[in-house]
N, C-alpha and C positions, 0 to 999 in steps of 0.2 A: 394750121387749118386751111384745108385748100379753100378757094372759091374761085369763081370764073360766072360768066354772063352765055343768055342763052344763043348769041352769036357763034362760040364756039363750037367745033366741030366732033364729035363723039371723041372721033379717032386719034385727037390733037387733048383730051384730057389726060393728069395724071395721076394717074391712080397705083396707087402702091398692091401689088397683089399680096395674096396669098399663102401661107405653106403649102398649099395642095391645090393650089394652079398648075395643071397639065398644058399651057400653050393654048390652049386649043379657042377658036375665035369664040366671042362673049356674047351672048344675046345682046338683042340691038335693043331691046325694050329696058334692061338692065342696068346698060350703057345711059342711056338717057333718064332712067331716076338718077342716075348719079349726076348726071351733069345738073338738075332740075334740082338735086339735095344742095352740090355747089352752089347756085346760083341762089339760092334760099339763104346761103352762108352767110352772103354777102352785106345784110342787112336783118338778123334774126331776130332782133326786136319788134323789124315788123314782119316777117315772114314767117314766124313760128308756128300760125297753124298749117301756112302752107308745106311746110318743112316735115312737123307731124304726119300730115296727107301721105308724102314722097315716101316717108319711112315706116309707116304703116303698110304703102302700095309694095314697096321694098322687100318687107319683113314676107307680108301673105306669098311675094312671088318667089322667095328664097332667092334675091336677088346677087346678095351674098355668098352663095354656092360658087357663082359663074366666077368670080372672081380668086376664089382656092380659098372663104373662109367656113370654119363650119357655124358660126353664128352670124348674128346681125351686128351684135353688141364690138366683137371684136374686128369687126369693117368696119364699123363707126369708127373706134378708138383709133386707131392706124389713120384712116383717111378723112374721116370729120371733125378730130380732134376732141368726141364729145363720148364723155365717158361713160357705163351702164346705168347709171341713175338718171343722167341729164336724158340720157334715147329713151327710155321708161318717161320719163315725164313731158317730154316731148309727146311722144305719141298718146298719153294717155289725154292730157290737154288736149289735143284736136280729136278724141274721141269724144271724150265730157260736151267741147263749148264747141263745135262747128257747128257754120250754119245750115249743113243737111238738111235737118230737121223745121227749119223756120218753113212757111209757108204764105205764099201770096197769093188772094183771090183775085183775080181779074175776068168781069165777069164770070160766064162758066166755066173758066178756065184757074186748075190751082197748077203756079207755081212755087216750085221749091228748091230752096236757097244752094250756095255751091258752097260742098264741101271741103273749098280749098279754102273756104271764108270763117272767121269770126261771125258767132252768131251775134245779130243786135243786141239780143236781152244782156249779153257780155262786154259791149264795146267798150264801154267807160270804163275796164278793168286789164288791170295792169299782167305780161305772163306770170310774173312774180306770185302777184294776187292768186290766178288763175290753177298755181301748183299749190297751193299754201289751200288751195276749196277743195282740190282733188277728193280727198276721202270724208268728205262730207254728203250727208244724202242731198237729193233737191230739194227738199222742204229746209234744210239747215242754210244752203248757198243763199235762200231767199233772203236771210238775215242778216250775211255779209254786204255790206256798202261800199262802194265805189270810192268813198272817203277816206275805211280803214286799213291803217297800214298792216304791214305782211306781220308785223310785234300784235297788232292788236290782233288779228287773224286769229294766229299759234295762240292767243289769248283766251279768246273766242272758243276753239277752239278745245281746250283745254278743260274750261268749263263745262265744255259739254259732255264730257268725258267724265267730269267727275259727277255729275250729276246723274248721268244713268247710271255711274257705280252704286252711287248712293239708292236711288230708285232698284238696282236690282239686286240692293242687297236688304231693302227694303219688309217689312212683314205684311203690307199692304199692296207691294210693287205687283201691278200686272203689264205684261208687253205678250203682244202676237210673236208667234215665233217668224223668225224671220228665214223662209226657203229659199232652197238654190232655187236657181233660174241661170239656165245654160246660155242662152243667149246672152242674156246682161253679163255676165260671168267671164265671156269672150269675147267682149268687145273692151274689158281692161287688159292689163299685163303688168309686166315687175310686181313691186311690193303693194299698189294698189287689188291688184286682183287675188295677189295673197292673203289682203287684209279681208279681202271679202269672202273669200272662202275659209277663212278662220273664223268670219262673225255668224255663219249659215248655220241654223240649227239641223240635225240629221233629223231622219223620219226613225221615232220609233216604233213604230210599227214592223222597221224592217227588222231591228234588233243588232247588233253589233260583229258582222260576220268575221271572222278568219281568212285570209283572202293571203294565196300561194300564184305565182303566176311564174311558166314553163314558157321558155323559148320553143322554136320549132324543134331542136336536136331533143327535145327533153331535156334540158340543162333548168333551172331552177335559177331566176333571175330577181324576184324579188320573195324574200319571205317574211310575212306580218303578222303578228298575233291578231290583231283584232283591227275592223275599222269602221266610222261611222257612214250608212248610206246616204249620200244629200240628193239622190235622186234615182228613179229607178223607172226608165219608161220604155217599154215595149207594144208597139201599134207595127201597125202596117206601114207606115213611113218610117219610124224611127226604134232601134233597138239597139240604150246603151242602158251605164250604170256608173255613177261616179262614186268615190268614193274616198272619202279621208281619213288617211291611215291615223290610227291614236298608240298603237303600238312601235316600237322599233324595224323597222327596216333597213333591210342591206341589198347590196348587190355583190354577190360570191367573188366575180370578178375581179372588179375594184379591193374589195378587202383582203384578195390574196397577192393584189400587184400590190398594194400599200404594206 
């Protein structure tokens, strides 16, 4: 695992490239998450949300590109020593508890916290902790304490798990369905944002479409029986449609090189 101090010079890090590094000189802004990811290295117990920050900043700038990788995940592994689950949980933690969102009044003036920070409402709590709260909603995190450990967490946990089973499997059981929401939805990744586009009720109303999608050549790149719509908005600013396939999916491509 590299690490280095912000003394050091861009041009003087080492950084192992890419298969499909062209030579060609690296953006300077690219160069500098990385020295700023090193230097986060150096001490990640306490720098993990600032580390989260870098690798978030990282990921949205396809910082990774410059360097000849085609993912994030696999620059990680090569040069931060941190493997696809640990850069998921990294990032998703400084999505969840940064102090962005905190707020300070002074006078008529509101200040708002750095997102390179641990929010207060979190400090007494361990990263350990902090990944073990991940896929919990905020009303559930409320009931986690600062006293219990990551065993009682998973515990915790667990319970809660079973207990909406039981509730929905219930003859009395009623819950709200629970809708996507595109922003909340993009501000996770890895298997957290999996988990929550797995738990999103579709709108039936839209009914369960068929859904074929054609490359520019005409070539036929995804083919789906059926899938559920979790969202469908067309306005004047925005015109998309998400959707989660319930059927078999392939890519023609891939199934004929395999």
């Amino acid at each position: 695992m590299m690490t280095t101090d912000l003394t050091v010079k861009e041009s003087e890090l080492k950084i192992v490239y890419g298969p499909d590094y062209l030579g060609e000189d690296v953006n300077e802004l690219s160069l500098a998450s990385v020295k700023y990811m090193y230097a986060d290295l150096t001490d990640i117990r306490k720098y993990y949300i600032r580390l989260g920050f870098h690798l978030n900043e990282f990921d949205m700038n396809k910082g990774y590109l410059d360097f000849g990788y085609p993912t994030l995940e696999e620059f990680c592994n090569v040069n931060l020593g941190l493997d696809k689950s640990a850069v998921s949980r990294c990032i998703n933690v400084y999505r969840e508890f940064n102090a962005g969102d905190d707020k300070e009044f002074i006078g008529n003036i509101v200040n708002h916290g750095c997102a390179m920070d641990l929010s207060d409402r979190w400090k007494n709590y361990s990263y350990t902790q902090l990944c073990e709260m991940l896929p919990l909603s905020p009303e559930d995190r409320k009931k986690v304490l600062p006293s219990m450990s990551c065993k009682e967490i998973r515990e915790f946990k667990k319970k809660l798990k079973d207990r909406k089973k039981k509730s929905s499997n219930g003859a009395v059981a009623s819950t709200q369905p629970k809708r996507f929401n595109y922003d909340e939805c993009f501000k996770k990744s890895g298997i957290v944002q999996q988990n929550y586009i797995k738990s999103c009720d579709y709108d039936q109303k839209e009914g369960m479409p068929a859904v074929y999608l054609y490359d520019c050549h005409g070539k036929r790149i995804i083919c789906g029986s059926c899938g559920d719509v979790l969202e469908r908005v067309n306005n004047s600013n925005e015109n998309r449609i998400v959707i989660r396939m319930t059927g078999y999916c392939y890519d023609p491509v891939e199934l004929k090189e395999n």
